[in-house]
C-alpha positions as CSV (number, residue, x, y, z in Angstrom):
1,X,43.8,-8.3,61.9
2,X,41.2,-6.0,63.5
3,X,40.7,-2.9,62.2
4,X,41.2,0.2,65.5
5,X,38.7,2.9,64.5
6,X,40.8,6.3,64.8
7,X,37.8,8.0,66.7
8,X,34.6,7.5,68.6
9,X,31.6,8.6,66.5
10,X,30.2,10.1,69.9
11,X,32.4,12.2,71.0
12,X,35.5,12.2,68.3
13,X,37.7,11.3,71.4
14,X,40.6,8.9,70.5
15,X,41.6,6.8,73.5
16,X,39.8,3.8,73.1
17,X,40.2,0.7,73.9
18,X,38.9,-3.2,73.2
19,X,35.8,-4.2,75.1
20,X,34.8,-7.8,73.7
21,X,32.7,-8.8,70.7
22,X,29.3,-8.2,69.5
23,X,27.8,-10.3,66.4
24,X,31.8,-11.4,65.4
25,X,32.9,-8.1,65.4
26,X,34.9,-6.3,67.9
27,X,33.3,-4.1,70.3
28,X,35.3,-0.7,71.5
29,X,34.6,1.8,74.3
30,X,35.7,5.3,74.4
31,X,37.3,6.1,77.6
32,X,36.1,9.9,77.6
33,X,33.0,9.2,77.1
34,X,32.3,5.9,77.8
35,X,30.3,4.9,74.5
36,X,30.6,1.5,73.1
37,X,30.3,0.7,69.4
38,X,31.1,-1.6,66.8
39,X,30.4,-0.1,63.3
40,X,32.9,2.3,62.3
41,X,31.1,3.1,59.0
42,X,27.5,4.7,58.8
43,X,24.5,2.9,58.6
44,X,21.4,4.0,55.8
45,X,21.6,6.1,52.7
46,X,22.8,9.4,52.0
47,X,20.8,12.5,52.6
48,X,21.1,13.7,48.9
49,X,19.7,10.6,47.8
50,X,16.8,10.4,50.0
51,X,16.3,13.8,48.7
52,X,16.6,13.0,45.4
53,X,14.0,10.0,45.9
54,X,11.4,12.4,47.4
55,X,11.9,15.0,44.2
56,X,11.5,12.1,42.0
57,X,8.0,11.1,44.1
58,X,7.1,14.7,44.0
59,X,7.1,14.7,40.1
60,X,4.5,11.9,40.0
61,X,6.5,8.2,39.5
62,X,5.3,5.8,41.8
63,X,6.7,4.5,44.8
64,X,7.8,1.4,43.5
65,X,9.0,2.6,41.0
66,X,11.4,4.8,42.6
67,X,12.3,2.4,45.3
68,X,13.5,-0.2,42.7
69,X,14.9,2.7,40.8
70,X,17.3,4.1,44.2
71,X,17.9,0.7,45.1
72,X,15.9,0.3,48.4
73,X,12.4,-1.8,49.5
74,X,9.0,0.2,49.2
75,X,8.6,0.2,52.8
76,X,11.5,2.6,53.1
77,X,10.8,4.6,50.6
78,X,7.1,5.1,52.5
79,X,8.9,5.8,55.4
80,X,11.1,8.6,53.4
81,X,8.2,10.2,52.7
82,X,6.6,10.0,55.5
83,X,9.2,11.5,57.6
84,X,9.8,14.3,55.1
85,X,6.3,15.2,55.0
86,X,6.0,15.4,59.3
87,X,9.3,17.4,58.7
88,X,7.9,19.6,56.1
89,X,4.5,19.6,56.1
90,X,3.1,20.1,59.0
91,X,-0.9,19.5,59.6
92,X,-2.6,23.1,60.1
93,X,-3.9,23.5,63.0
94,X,-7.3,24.8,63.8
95,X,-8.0,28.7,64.9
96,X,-9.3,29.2,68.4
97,X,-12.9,29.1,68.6
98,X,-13.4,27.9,65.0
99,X,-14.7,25.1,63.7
100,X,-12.9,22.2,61.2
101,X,-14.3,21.0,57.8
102,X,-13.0,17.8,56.8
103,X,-14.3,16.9,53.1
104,X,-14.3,13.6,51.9
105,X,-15.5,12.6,47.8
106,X,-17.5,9.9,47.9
107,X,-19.4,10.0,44.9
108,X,-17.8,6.7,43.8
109,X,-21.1,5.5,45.0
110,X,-23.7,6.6,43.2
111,X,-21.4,6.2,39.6
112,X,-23.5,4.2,37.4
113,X,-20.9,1.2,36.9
114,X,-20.9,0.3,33.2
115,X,-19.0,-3.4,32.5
116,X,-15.9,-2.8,30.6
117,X,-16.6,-5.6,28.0
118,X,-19.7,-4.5,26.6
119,X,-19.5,-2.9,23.2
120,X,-20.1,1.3,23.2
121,X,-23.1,0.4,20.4
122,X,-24.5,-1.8,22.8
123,X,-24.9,0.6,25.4
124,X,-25.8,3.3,23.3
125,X,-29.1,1.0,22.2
126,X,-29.7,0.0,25.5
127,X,-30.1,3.8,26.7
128,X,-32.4,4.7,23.5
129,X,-34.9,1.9,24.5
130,X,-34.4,2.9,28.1
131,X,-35.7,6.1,26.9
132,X,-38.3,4.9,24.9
133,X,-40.3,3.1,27.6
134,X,-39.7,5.8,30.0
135,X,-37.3,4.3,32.2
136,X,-34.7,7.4,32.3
């Protein structure tokens, strides 16, 4: 038996009638508006729990972790956030006549890199001789 929706979502009119079928399900069409659909139910997740996923992000877990946490992919949870931050954090824009500073760090280059493996001791008498040939 085919469940009749009691509404259209579009326009809450209630005449509606059979129009075929769309991926095995039946399609309607509202005769005031002339909208056809076939979900009766809403698609996606709840408001509150997006927001709830973006306050747990905003106190520092990870992505993934919330994702798996909510029950949804990474990718949506990126998208989440990323459409809450357009929403609520708009870029500034720049005063007439004035000029932008854009500051990047890259010191990462010129960080001495320092093997993980070797022993602290090591390095430590490695640095001494270092000093005493006059290398530093």
């Amino acid at each position: 038996m085919v469940e009749r929706p009691g509404a259209c979502p579009a326009c809450c009119g209630s005449v509606l009638i059979k129009s075929g079928h769309a991926c095995c399900r039946p399609r309607w069409r509202c005769k005031g508006c002339g909208r056809q659909f076939t979900r009766i139910t809403r698609r996606g997740k709840p408001a509150a729990l997006k927001r709830h996923a973006i306050e747990l992000y905003c106190l520092g877990l990870s992505m993934n972790a919330v994702a798996k946490h909510i029950g949804v992919s990474a990718q949506t949870m990126l998208r989440w956030v990323r459409e809450h931050a357009r929403r609520h954090c708009p870029k500034p824009e720049p005063v007439a006549g004035s000029t932008a500073v854009v500051e990047l760090d890259e010191i990462w280059h010129s960080v001495k890199k320092i093997p993980q493996a070797l022993d602290l001791e090591v390095v430590r008498a490695w640095h001494r001789s270092a000093d005493r040939l006059g290398m530093w």
